[in-house]
PAMAR-950600 format. One record per residue: residue in one letter; z, y, x of N, C-alpha, C in turn. Coordinates in steps of 0.001 Angstrom, whole numbers, plus 500000, padded with zeros to 6 digits. Layout:
BEGIN
<site r="a" n_z="Z" n_y="Y" n_x="X" ca_z="Z" ca_y="Y" ca_x="X" c_z="Z" c_y="Y" c_x="X"/>
...
This chain:
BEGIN
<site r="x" n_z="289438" n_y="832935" n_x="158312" ca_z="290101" ca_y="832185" ca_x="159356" c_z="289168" c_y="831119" c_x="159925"/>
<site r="x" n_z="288494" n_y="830706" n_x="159105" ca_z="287472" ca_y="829400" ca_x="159935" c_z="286244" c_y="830005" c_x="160183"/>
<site r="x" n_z="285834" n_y="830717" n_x="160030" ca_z="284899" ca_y="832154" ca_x="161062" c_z="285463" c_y="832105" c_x="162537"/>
<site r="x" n_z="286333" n_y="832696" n_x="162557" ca_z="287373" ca_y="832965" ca_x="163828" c_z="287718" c_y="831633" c_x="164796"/>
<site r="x" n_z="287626" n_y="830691" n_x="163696" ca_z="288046" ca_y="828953" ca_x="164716" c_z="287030" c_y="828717" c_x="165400"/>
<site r="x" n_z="285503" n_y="829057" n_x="164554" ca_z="284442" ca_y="828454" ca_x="165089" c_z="284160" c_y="829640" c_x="166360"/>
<site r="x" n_z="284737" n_y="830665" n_x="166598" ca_z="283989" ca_y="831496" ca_x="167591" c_z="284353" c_y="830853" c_x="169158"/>
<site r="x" n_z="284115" n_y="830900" n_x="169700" ca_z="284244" ca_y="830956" ca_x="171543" c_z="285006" c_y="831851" c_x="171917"/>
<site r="x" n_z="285974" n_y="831023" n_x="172421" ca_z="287453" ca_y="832188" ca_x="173287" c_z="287039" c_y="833420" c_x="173663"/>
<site r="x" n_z="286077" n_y="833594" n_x="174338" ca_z="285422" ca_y="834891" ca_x="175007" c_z="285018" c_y="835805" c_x="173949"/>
<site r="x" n_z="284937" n_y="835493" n_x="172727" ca_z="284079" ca_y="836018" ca_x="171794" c_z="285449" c_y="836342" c_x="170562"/>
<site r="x" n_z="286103" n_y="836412" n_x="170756" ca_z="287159" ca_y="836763" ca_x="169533" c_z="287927" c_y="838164" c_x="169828"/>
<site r="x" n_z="287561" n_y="838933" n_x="169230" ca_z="288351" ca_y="840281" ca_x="169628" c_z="290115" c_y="840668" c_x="169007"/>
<site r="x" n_z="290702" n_y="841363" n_x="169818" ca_z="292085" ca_y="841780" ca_x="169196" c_z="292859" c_y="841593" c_x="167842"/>
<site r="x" n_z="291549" n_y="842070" n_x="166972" ca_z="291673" ca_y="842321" ca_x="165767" c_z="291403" c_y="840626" c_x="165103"/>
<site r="x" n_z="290557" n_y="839479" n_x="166045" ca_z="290848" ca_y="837959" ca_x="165290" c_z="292431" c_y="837182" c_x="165957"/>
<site r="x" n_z="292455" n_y="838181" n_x="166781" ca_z="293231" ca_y="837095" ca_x="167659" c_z="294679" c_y="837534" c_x="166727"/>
<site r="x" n_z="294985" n_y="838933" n_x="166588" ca_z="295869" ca_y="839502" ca_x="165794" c_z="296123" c_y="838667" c_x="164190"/>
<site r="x" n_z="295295" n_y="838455" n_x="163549" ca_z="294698" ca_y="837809" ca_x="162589" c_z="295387" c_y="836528" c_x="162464"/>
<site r="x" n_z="294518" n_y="835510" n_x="163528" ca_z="295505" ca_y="834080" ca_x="163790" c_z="296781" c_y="833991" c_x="163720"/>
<site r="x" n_z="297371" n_y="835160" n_x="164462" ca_z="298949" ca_y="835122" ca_x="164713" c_z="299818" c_y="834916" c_x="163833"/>
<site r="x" n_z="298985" n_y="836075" n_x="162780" ca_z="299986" ca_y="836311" ca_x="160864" c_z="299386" c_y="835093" c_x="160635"/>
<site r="x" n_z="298373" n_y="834320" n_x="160533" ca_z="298528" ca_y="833555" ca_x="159887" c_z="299010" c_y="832110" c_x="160449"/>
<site r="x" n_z="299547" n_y="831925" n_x="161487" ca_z="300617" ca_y="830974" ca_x="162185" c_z="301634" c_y="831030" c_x="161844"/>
<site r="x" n_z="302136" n_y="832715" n_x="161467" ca_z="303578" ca_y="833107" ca_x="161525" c_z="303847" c_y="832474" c_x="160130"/>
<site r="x" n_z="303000" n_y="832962" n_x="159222" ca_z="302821" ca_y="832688" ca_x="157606" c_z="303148" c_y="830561" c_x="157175"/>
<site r="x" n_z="302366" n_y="830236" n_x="158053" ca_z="302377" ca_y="828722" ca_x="157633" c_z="303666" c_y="828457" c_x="158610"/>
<site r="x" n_z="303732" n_y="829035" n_x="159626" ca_z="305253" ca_y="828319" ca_x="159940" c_z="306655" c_y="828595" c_x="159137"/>
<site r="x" n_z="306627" n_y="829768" n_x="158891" ca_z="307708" ca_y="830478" ca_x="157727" c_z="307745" c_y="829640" c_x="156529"/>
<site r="x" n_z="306569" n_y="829103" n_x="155737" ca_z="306513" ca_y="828715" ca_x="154952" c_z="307153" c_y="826949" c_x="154926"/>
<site r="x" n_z="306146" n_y="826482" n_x="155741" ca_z="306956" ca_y="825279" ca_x="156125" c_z="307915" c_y="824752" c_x="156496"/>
<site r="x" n_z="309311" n_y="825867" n_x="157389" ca_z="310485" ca_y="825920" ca_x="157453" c_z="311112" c_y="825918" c_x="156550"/>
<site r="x" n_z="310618" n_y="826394" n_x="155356" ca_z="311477" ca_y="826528" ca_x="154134" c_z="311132" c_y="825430" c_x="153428"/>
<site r="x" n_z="310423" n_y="824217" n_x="153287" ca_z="310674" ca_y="823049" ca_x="152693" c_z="310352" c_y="823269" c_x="151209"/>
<site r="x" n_z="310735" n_y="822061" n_x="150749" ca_z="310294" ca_y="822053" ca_x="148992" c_z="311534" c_y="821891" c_x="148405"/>
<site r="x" n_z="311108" n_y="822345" n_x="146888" ca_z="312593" ca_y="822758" ca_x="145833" c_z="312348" c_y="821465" c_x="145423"/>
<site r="x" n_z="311480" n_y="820433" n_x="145435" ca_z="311764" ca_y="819080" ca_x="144754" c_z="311525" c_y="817910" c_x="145769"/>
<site r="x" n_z="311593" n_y="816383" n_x="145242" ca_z="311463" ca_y="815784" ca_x="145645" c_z="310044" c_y="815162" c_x="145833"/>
<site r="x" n_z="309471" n_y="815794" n_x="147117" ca_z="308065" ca_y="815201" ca_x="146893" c_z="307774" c_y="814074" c_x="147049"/>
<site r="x" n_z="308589" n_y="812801" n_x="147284" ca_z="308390" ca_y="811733" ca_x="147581" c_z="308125" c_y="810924" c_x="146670"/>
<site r="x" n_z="308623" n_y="811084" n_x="145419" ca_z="308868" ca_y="810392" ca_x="143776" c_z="307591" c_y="811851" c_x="142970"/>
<site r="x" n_z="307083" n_y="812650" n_x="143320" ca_z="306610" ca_y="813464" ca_x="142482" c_z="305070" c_y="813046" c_x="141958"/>
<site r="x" n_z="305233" n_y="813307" n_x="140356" ca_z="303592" ca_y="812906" ca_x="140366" c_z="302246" c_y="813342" c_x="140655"/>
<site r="x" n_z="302716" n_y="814094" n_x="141530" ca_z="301390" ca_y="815083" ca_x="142216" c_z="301519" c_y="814776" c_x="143654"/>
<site r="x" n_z="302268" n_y="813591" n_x="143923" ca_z="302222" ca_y="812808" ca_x="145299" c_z="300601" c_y="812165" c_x="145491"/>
<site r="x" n_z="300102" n_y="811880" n_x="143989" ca_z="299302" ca_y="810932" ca_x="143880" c_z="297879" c_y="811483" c_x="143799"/>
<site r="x" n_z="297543" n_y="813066" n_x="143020" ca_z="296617" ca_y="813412" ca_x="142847" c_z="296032" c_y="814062" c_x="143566"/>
């Protein structure tokens, strides 16, 4: 994926641009769904 960031618009073919998409779709899906705990109090807030 950071191959593909660094290229030039003109320069990214179907197959990166296809690529980006799943992985937009992936971190947005994921992030809609939120956390099973409280990350605000958690002790891995810190590390």
């Amino acid at each position: 994926m950071s191959a593909i960031l660094r290229m030039k618009k003109a320069e990214l073919t179907a197959s990166d641009i296809e690529h980006m998409s799943g992985v937009v779709s992936y971190v947005k899906r994921h992030r809609a769904r939120g956390t099973d705990f409280d990350a605000e109090h958690s002790r891995w807030r810190y590390s």
